[in-house]
C-alpha distance (Angstrom), angle and dihedral (degrees) to the residues before:
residue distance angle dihedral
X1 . . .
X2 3.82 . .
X3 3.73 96.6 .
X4 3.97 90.3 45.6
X5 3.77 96.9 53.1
X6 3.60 89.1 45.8
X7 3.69 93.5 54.3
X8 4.20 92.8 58.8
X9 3.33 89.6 42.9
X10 3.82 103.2 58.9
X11 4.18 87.3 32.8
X12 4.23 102.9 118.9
X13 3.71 122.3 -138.3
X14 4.10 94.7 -76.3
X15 3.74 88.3 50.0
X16 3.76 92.4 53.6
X17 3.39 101.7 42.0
X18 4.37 85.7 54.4
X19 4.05 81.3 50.2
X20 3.83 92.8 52.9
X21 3.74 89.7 52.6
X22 3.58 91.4 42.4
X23 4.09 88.8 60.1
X24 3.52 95.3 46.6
X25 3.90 89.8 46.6
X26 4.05 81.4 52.4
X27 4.12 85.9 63.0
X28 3.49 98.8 44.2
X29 4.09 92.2 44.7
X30 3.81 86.2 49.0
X31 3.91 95.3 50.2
X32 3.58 86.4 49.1
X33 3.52 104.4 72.6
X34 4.14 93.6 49.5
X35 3.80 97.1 60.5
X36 3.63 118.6 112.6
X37 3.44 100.9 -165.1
X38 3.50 131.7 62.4
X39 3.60 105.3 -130.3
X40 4.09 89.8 46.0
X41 4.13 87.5 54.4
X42 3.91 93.2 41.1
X43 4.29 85.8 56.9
X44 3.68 94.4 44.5
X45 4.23 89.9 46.1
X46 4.18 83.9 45.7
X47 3.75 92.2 51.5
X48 3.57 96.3 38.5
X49 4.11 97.0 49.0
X50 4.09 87.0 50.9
X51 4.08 80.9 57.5
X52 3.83 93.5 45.8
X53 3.94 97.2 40.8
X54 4.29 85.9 50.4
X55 4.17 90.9 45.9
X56 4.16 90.6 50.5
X57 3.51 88.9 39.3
X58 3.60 92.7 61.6
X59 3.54 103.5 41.9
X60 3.87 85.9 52.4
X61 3.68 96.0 -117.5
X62 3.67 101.7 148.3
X63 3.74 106.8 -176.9
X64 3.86 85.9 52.4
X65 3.68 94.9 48.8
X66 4.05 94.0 43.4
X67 3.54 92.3 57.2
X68 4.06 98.2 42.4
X69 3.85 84.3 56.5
X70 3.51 95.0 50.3
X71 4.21 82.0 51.7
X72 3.33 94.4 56.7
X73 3.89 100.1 54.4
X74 3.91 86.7 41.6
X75 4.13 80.8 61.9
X76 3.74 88.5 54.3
X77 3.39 100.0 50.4
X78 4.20 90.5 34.5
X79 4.31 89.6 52.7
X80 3.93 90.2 53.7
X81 3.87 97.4 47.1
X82 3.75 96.4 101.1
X83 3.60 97.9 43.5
X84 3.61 106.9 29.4
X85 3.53 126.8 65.5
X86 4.11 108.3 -151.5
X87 4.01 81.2 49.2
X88 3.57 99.9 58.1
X89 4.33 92.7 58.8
X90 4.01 115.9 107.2
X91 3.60 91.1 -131.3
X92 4.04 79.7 87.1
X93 3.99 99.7 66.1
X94 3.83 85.1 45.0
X95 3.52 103.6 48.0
X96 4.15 93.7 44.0
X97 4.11 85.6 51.9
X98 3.61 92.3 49.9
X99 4.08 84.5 48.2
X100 3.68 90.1 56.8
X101 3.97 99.7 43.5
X102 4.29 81.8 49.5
X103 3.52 89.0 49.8
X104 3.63 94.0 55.5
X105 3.79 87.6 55.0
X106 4.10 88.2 48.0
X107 3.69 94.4 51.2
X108 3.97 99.8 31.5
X109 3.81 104.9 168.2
X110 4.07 98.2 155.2
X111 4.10 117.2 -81.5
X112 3.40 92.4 -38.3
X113 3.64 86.0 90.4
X114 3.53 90.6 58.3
X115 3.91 98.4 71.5
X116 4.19 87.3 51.2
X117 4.17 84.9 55.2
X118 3.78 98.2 49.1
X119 3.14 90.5 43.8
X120 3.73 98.3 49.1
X121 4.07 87.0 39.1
X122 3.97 93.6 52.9
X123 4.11 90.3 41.7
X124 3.93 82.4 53.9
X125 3.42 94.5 59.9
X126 3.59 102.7 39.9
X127 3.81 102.8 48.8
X128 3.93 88.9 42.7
X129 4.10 89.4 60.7
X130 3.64 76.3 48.7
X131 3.77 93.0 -151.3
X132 3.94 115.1 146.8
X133 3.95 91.9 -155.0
X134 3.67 84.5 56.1
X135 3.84 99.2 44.0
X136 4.00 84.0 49.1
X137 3.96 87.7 57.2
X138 3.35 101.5 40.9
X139 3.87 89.3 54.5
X140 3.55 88.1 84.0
X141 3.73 108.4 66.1
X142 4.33 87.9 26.6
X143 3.37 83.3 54.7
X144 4.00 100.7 41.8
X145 3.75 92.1 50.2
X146 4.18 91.4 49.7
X147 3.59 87.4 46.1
X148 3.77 87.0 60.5
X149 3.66 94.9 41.0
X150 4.12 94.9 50.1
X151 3.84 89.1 51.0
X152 4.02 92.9 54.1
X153 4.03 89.0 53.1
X154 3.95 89.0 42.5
X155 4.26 82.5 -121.9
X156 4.11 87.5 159.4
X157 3.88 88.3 176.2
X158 3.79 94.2 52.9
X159 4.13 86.5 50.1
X160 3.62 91.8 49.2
X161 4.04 89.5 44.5
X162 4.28 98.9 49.5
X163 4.09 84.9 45.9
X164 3.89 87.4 54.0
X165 3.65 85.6 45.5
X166 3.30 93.7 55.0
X167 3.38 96.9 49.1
X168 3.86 96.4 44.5
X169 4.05 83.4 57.5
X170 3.66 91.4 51.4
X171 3.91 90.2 48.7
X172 4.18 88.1 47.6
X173 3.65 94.3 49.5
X174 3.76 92.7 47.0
X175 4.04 88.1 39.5
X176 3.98 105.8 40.2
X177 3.86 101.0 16.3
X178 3.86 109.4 44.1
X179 3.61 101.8 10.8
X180 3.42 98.1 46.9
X181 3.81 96.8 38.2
X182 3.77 86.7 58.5
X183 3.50 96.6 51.9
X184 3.97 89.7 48.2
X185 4.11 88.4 51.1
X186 3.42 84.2 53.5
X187 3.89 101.9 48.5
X188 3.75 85.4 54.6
X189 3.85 101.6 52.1
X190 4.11 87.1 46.7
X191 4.25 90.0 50.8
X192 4.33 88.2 40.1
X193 3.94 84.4 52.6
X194 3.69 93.0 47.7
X195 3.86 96.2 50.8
X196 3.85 129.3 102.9
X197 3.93 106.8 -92.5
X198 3.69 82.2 -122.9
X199 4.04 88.0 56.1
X200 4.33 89.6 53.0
X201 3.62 89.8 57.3
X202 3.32 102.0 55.9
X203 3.58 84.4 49.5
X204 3.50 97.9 52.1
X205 3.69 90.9 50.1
């Protein structure tokens, strides 16, 4: 606890101001994971990589920045899929993933790099399906190799944010996906019961 509050407290004005984006990207990431709808959780991930890509940016961690970038035009492009034609093409997911494996070239700083492109590769995939029961899943090994990666850069906001991420995922699964399933199976075996038996028949066949 020591060695933490001593960090913020000898961070200059550039390292604050990448803190202060960090905590706000911390909302947004949280938010994230307890949307329902894809268009609500493709904003929140759009607002929140803008947050990220500004908090690596001033701490001067390249690799980290390079691939929150990347993130945020994937968001673009992801947002406008269902009502824009030159969005919708699969060229998209391809082209962003080939952005992240050059960036790792661009930004080379040893295998540490690594963790910011699997990331960025797995995030790729799971926000183009554009499923929020898969986002929520694949939060956990996103989230395990940006854990990693904010430790090695000593980015104590970003750790604190992907464990909150984490968590947030493990609340929406348990909140949206088996909670809320249940109550759904539910609903329908009450209104079955409550039908004609003519009604259940037809159902049946």
């Amino acid at each position: 606890m020591d060695e933490i509050i001593e960090y913020f407290t000898s961070l200059d004005t550039v390292g604050i101001i990448a803190q202060v984006f960090g905590l706000l990207g911390i909302v947004g990431n949280i938010l994230i994971m307890q949307q329902k709808s894809r268009k609500m959780l493709l904003r929140f991930k759009l607002v929140s990589d803008v947050l990220w890509t500004l908090h690596y940016l001033f701490l001067f961690a390249y690799s980290g920045f390079a691939i929150c970038l990347i993130s945020v035009f994937r968001e673009i492009v992801s947002i406008n899929r269902k009502t824009h034609k030159w969005a919708d093409c699969v060229v998209w997911p391809l082209l962003f993933i080939s952005a992240a494996v050059g960036s790792a070239f661009l930004t080379w700083r040893g295998p540490i790099t690594l963790l910011t492109t699997c990331a960025s590769i797995l995030a790729i995939i799971s926000f183009w399906i554009g499923k929020p029961k898969l986002s929520r899943i694949m939060a956990f090994p996103i989230g395990a190799c940006m854990i990693t990666y904010d430790v090695l850069i000593i980015s104590i906001v970003g750790t604190i944010n992907e464990s909150l991420a984490i968590v947030s995922a493990i609340v929406g699964i348990i909140r949206l996906d088996i909670l809320k399933r249940k109550e759904t199976v539910e609903s329908t075996s009450e209104e079955e019961k409550e039908l004609p038996e003519e009604e259940k028949e037809k159902i049946d066949q």
